[in-house]
C-alpha positions in Angstrom: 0.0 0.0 0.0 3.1 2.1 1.1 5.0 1.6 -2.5 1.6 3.1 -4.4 0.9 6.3 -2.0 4.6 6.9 -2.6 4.4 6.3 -6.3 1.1 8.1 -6.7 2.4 11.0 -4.6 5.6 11.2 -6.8 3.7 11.8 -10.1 1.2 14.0 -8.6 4.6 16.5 -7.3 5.9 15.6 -10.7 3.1 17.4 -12.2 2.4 19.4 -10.0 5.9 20.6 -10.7 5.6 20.8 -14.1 2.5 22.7 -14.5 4.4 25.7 -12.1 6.8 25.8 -14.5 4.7 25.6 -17.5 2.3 28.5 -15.5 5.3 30.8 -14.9 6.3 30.5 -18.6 2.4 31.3 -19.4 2.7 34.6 -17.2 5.7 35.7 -18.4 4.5 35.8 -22.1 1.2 37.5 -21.4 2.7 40.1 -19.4 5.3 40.3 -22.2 2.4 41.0 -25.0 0.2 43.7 -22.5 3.7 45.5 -21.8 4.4 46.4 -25.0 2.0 47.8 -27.8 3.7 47.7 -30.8 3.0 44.9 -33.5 -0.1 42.3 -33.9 -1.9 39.3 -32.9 -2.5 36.4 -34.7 -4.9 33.5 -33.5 -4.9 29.9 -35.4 -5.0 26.9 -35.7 -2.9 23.7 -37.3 -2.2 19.8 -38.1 -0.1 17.5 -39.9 1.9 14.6 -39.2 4.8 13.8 -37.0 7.8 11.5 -38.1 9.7 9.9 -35.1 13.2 8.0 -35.0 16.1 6.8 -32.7 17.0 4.0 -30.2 17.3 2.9 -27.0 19.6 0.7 -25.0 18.1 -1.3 -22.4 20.5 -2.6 -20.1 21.2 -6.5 -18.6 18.4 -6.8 -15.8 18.5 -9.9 -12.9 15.1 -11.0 -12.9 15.4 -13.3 -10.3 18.9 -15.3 -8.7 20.8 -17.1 -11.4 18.2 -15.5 -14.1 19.1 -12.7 -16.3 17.8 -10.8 -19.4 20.7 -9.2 -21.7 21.4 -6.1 -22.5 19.2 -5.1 -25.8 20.0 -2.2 -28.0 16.3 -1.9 -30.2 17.9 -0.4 -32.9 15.6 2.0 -35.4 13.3 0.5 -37.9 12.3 3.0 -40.0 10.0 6.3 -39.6 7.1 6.1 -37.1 3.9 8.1 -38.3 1.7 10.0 -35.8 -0.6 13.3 -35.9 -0.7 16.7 -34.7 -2.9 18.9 -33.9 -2.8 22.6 -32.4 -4.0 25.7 -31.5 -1.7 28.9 -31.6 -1.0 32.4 -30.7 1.1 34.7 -31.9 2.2 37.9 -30.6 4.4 40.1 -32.9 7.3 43.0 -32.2 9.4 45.1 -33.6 12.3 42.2 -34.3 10.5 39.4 -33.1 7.6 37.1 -32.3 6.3 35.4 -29.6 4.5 31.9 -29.9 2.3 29.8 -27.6 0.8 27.0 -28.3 -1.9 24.1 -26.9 -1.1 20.9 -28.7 -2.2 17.3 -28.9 -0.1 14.8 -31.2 1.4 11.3 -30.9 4.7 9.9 -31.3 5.7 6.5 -32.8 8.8 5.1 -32.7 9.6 2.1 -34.6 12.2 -0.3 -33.6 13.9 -3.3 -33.6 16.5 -5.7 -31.9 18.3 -9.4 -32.1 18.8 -11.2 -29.4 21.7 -13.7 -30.2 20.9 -15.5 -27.0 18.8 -15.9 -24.1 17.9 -18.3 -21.5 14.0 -19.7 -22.0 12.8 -18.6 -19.2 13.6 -14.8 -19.0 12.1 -15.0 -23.1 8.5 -15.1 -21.1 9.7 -10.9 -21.3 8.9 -11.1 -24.4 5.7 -13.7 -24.8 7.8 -16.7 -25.1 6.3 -19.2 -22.1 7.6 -22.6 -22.3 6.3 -24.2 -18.9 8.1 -26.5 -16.8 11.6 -24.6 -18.2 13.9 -24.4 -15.5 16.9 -21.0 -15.4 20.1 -22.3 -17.1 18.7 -25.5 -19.1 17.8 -24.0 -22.6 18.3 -20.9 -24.5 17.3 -19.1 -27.5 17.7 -16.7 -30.2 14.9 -13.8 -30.6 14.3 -11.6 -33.3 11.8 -8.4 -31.4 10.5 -5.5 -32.8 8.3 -2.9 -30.4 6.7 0.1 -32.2 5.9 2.4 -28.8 3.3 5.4 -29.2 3.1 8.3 -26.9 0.1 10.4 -26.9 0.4 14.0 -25.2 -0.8 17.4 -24.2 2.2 19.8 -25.7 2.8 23.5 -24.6 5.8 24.8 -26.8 7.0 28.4 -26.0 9.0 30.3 -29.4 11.0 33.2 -29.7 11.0 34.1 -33.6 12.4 36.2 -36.4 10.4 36.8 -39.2 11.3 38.1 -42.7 9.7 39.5 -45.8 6.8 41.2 -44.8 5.7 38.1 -42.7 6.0 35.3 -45.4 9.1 33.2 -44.3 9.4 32.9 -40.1 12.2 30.7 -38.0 11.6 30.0 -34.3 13.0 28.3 -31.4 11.9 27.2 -27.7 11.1 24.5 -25.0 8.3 22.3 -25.0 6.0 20.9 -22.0 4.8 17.4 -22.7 1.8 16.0 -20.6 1.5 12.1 -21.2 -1.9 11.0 -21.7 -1.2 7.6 -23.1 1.7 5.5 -23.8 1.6 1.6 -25.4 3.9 -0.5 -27.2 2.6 -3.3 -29.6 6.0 -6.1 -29.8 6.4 -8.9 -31.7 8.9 -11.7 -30.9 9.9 -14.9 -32.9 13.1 -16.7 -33.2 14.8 -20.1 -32.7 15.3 -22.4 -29.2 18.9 -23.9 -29.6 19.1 -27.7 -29.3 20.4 -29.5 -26.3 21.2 -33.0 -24.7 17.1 -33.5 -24.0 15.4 -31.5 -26.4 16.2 -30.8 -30.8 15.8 -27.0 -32.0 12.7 -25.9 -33.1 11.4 -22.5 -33.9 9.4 -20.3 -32.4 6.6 -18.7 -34.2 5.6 -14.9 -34.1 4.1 -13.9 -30.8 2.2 -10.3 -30.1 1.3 -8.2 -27.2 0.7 -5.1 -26.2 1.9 -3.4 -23.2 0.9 -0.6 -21.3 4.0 2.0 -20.4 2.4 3.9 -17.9 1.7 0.8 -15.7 4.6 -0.1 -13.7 3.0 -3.2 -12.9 3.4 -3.8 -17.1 6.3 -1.8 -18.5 8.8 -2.8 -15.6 11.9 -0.5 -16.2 10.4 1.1 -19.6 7.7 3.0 -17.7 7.8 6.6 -19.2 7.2 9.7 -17.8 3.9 11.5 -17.2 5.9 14.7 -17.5 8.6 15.7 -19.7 10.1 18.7 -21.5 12.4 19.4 -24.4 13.0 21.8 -27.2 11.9 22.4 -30.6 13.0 24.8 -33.2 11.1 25.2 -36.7 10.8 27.3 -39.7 7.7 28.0 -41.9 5.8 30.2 -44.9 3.2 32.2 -44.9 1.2 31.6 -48.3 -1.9 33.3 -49.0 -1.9 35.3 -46.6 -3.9 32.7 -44.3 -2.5 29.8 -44.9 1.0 28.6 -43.0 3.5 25.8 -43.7 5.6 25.0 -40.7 8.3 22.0 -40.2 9.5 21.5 -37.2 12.4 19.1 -35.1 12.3 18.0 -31.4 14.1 16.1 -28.5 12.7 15.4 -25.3 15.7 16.3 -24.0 14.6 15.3 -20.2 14.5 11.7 -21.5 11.2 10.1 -21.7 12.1 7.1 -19.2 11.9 6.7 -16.0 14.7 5.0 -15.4 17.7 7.1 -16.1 19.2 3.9 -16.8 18.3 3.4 -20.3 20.0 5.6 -23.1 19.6 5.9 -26.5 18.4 8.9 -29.0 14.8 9.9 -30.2 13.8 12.6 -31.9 10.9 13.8 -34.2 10.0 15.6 -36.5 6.8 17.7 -37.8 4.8 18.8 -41.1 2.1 20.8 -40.5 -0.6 23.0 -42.7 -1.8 26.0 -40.4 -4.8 28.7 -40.9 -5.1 32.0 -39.2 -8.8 32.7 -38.0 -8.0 36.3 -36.5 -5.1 39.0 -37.1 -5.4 41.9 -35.1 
């Protein structure tokens, strides 16, 4: 009972935390635009797609005495495809603009990794139960593939320049992600090795799904529920009303809990945008 006040209590500080910073950020913009005069407003809205890549090392884990699972570096496999969706404001000034936004997108990040060998029974990590298998008898080689998606609530902050009368913009700032949901789909098939009792025989393709934001579930790869990195983006103006913006992000806080596991993701964005008000 102890363990999930204390866990529950960490994520509620955790965002707690998060949404201070995220408030004081807020403030200092809108004070910001009512302290000075000069320039305009503009009011929109956009969405598009996002394109997510990198890897992650997860490292050895004991699972239990004389039972281990190996180190695993999911290495990428190929461009995950999500959405984005957002509403904007934009304040301008003399030599710059300011940018808030409220967004909602998802992240997928497609990966894979070969196991060249692991005992049977820590594979049950991965869907692989073979009962009555005890640690240290039989072992196997896995080929796994996980394709995690995170779904969040975004608040990105910019500082901008713009150039030629409006039509061309580049910007820059950090990012406040909320996470709403966060699954992984795996796959896992491969080969058990032979030994004195037992021939080798395959292993056909097995699915899951996990959750990521139940400990009980994701183990080590729980992510965060809060988490903040930096973007920085350019777009055109064409039309007048109509904006084309591509953007590249890093959660640079990580987006594991456990500090533990490395790696590199970052994503990227292609978005159509329409201003409903300029004044």
């Amino acid at each position: 009972m102890w363990q999930g006040v204390a866990q529950w209590s960490t994520k509620t500080v955790t965002a707690l935390f998060g949404m201070k910073l995220i408030g004081v950020a807020c403030l200092v913009f809108l004070v910001t635009i009512k302290a000075q005069a000069q320039g305009g407003m503009e009011l929109g809205i956009r969405g598009g797609g996002t394109f997510t890549h990198g890897y992650t090392v997860i490292p050895a884990q004991t699972l239990s005495p004389g039972l281990e699972l190996p180190r695993i570096r999911n290495a990428n496999n190929g461009i995950g495809i999500g959405y984005f969706g957002s509403l904007w404001a934009r304040k301008h000034y003399d030599r710059f603009f300011l940018q808030a936004e409220i967004s909602y997108s998802s992240l997928v990040l497609k990966q894979k990794a070969p196991i060249d060998r692991i005992d049977v029974a820590a594979a049950k990590e991965f869907g692989v139960n073979l009962p009555n298998i005890r640690p240290g008898t039989l072992y196997a080689r896995l080929n796994t593939t996980t394709e995690p998606t995170l779904t969040s609530l975004n608040i990105p902050l910019f500082v901008g320049k713009q150039g030629h009368e409006g039509k061309w913009r580049v910007y820059g700032g950090p990012t406040f992600l909320f996470t709403i949901k966060a699954e992984a789909a795996r796959t896992a098939s491969g080969q058990v090795e032979a030994s004195a009792s037992l021939p080798s025989f395959p292993i056909s393709q097995i699915s899951d799904q996990v959750d990521l934001t139940n400990p009980d579930q994701a183990g080590i790869l729980q992510v965060k529920t809060f988490n903040f990195g930096a973007e920085f983006g350019a777009g055109v103006t064409l039309l007048k009303r109509l904006e084309v913006d591509v953007r590249y992000g890093l959660p640079v806080g990580g987006v594991f809990n456990d500090s533990g596991i490395t790696g590199f993701i970052g994503y990227a964005t292609l978005t159509l945008g329409y201003k409903l008000a300029h004044f």
